[in-house]
N, C-alpha and C positions, 0 to 999 in steps of 0.2 A: 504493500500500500504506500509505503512512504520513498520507495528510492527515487522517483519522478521527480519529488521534492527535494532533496540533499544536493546541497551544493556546499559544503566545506570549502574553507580558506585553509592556506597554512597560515600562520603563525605570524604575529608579528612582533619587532622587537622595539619594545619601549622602553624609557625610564620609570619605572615605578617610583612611589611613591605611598607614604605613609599612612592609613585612614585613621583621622579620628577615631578614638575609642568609643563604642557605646553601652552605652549603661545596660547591665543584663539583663534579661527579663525571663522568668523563670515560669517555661510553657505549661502548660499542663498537661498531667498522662495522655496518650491517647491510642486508643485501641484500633492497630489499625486494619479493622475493618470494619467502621465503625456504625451505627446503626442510623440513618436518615431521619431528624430533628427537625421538625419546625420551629425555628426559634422564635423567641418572643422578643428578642433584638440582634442587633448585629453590630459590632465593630463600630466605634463612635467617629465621627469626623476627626478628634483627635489623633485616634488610633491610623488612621486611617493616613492620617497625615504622619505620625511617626513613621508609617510603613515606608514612605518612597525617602523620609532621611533617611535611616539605616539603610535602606539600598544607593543612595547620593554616596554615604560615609562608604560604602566597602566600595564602590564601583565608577562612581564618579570622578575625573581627574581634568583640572583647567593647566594646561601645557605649554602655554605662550601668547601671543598675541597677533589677532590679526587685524591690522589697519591700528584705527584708534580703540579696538575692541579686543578683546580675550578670546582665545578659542580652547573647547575642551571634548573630549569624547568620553566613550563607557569601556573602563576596562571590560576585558571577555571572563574575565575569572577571577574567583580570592587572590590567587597567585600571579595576577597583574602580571601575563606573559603575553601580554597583545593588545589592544584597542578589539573591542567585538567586530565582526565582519559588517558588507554593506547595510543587507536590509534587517539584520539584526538591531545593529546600532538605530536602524530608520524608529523600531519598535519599540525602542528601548526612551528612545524621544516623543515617542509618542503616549509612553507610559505617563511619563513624567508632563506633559501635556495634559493627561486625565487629570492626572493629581491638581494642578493651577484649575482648572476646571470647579474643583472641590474647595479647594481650600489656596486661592491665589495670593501670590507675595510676591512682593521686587525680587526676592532670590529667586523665586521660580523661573520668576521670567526672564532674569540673567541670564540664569542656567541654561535654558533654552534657548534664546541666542548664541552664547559660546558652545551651545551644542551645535545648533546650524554651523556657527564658523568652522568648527572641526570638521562637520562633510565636504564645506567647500576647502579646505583647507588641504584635504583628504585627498580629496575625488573631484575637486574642478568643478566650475556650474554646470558643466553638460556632460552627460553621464555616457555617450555613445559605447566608451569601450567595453561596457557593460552587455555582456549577452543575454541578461534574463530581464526580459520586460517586468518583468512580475520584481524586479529589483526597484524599479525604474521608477514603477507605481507603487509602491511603498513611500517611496523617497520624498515623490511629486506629494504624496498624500499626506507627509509630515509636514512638507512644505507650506503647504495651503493653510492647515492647522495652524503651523507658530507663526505664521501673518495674519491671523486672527489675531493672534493675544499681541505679538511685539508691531504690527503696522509697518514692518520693513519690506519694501518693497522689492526688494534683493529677493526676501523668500517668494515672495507671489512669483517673480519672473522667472528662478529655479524652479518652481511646480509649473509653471506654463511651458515650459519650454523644454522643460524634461516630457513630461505628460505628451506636449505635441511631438515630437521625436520621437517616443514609442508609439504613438498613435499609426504615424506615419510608417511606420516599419513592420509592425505588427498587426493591425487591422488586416483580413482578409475576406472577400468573397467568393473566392475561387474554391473555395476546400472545405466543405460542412455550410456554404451558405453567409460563411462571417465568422464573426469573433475575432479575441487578439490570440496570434501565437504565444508562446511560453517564453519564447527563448528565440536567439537567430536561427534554430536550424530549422526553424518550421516544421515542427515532426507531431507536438500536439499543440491545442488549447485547452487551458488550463481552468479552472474558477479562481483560483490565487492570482491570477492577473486579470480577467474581466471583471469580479467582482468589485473588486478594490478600486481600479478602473471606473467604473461607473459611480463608487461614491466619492471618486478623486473628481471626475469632470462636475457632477453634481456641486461640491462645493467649490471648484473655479468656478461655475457659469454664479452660483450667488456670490463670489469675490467681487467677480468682473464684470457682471450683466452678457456679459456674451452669449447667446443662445445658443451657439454652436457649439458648445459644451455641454449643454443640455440636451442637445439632438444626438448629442457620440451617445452620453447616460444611457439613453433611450434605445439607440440600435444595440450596444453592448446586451441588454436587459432582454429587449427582444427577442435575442438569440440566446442566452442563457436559459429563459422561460423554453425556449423551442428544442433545445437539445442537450441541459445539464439538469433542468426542473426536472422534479417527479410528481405524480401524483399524489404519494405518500408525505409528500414536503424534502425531502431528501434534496439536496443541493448534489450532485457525483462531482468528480474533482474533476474531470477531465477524457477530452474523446481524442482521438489518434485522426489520421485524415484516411482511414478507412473506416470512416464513422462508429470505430468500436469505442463505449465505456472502458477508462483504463485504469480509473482513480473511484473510490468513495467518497463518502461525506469525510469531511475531519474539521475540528470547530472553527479555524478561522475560514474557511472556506465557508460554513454554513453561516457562521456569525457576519461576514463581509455581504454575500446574498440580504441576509437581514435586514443591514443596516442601507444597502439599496434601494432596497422597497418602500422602507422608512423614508428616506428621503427624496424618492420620485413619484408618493403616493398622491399628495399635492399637485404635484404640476401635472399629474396623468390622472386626473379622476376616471377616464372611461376605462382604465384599466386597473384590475383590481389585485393593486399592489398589496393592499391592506391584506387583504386575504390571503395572499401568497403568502408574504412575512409573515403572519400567523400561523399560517400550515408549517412554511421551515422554524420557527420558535418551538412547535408543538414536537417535530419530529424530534428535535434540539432535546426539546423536556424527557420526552419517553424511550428514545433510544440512542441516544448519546450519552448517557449515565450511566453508572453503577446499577440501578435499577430506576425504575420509573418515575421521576419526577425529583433524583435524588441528586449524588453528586457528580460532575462533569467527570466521564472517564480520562484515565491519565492516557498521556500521547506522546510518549518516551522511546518515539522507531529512533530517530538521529537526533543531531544539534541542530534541526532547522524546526523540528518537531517541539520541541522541550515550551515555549515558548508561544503557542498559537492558542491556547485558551485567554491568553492576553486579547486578543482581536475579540474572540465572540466575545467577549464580557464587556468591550465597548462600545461594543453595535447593539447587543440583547437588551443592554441597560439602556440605551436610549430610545430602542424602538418601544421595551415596555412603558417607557414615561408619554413618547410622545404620540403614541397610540391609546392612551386611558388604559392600560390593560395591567396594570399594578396589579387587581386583585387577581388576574391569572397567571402572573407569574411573579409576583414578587415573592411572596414565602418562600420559591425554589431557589429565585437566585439569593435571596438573602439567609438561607440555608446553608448556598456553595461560599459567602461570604463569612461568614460564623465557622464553616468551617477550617475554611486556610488561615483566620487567626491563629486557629486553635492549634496548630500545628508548627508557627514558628520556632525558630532555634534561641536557642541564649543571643543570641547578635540580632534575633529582631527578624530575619529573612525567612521566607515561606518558597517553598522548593514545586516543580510541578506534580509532584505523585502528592494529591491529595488526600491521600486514605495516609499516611504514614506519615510521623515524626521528621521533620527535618535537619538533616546531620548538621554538627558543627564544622565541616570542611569541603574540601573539593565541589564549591558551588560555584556553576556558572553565572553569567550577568543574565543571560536570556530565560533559563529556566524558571530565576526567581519574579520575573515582571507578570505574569500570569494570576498570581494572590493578588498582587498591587492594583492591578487593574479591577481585580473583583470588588476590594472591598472598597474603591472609591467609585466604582461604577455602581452601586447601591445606593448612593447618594445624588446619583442623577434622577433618578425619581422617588426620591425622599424628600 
């Protein structure tokens, strides 16, 4: 299921650098396999806010400067033996994005600039050398976001300009009828690049008024509805150009689907986006869990996997707010939120196998953004 997805970096060599100590916090037992709670709260905005410090304090590193500005990236690991790879890093920006979301401050929004300056600092404003469009669109889609919060127009033209460059390379209708390739070999398309894709143009066309971001959203959708939808709600990952299914659902795939519908339910009333995001939520609920309605199954194939319950937990949490639909799914996600508390280590960090205790070592930066994302995406329709 997952090798489609894996794309490993080697290594990169940085200076490390020292984290901040944090103060212990002493987890409580947990059984893990643990029995499905409906809580009667969840994780407080404070808490919620200590989560992305302690992940700042082990993972976070400002490097230098660029222009009149600082730039910094996410180490990949406790053992600060590299900066995270592309669209890891995009994720991992976008974590911390959720977080200002919840609980905003000048550091955040620092942060988040000298995180931008560290991709361009990185990887140059235009990402060509890049063969995975599904990199691309990640990138574009951090982009858009932290020109929301910081109004630097720098980021708007890197999502524009990124966005349009995969558009133009990827888009095809010779092969399945449309969609974006995965990748330059044009061998499949993917939902990790249309999905995201379509809520990438979605918020350029409300940046920029441009319609014709709104019209990509639209064909992307059209085609996913026609050849990755199911009936069942099921998002598949991906068809071959001999129209074979070659991928399943996996959360950010389903959760990116989601938060498309959410946001093209509006400008498309005679299509009934509403419904669709409802049906993939529901699939989401019953058969993506541990058991039905419980907690998100772990997604532990490779290092590109570790980390994608980050995505569906910040598409699910805003489509259940901005859909009214609190009473049908919050208890579940405020369930999966109650429970990655509960599982942190002495350092504060919540690891992706949610059924289980979180070690005090060998934790990745990507792994751990997955809790973080849950328990502040709670608070988007709180």
């Amino acid at each position: 299921m997952f090798n489609s997805c894996k794309k490993d970096q080697p290594a990169t060599t940085e200076t490390p650098v020292t984290p901040t100590p944090v103060t212990p916090v002493t987890p409580p037992v947990v059984d893990p396999t643990p029995p499905v709670v409906i809580p009667a709260t969840v994780p407080t905005k404070q808490q919620a806010l200590q989560a992305i410090i302690n992940y700042n304090t082990h993972f976070y590193n400002e490097y230098g400067t660029y222009g009149t500005s600082l730039k910094a990236y996410y180490w990949k690991d406790d053992n600060h033996s590299g900066r995270m790879d592309f669209w890891t890093q995009q994720e991992a920006i976008e974590t911390l994005i959720d977080a200002y979301d919840i609980n905003p401050s000048d550091d955040f929004k620092n942060k988040i600039t000298y995180l931008c300056n560290g991709v361009r600092d990185k990887y140059g404003l235009l990402w060509t050398s890049n063969i995975y469009n599904d990199d691309i669109v990640w990138g574009a889609l951090m982009c858009v976001r932290a020109y929301k919060i910081t109004n630097d127009g720098g980021m708007l033209d890197m999502a524009k300009n990124n966005f349009n460059m995969m558009w133009n390379r990827a888009w095809d209708t010779s092969v399945n009828d449309g969609g974006l390739f995965w990748t330059t070999d044009n061998k499949t398309k993917n939902t990790c690049v249309n999905a995201p894709a379509a809520i990438c143009a979605m918020l350029l066309y409300q940046a920029t008024g441009d319609v014709t971001y709104r019209d990509k959203a639209k064909l992307i959708m059209d085609w996913m509805v026609a050849k990755l939808y199911t009936s069942s709600g099921e998002v598949k990952g991906a068809i071959n150009n001999a129209g074979s299914i070659t991928e399943g659902s996996l959360s950010y795939t389903q959760g990116t689907f989601i938060g498309a519908c959410d946001l093209l339910r509006t400008e498309y009333p005679a299509v009934n986006y509403l419904a669709m995001g409802t049906k993939a939520m529901d699939y989401a609920k019953s058969s993506m869990c541990n058991s039905s309605g419980g907690i998100l199954k772990d997604e532990n194939g490779n290092s590109d996997t570790q980390g994608m319950k980050s995505v569906f937990a910040r598409w699910a949490c805003r489509f259940t707010k901005n859909t009214g639909q609190v009473s049908r799914y919050g208890a579940w996600l405020d369930a999966n939120a109650l429970q990655v508390w509960s599982i942190r280590n002495l350092q504060g960090l919540m690891w992706n196998l949610w059924g289980s205790q979180t070690p005090e070592t060998t934790r990745n930066a990507f792994e751990t953004t997955g809790a973080i994302a849950m328990i502040n995406g709670v608070y988007i329709y709180r």
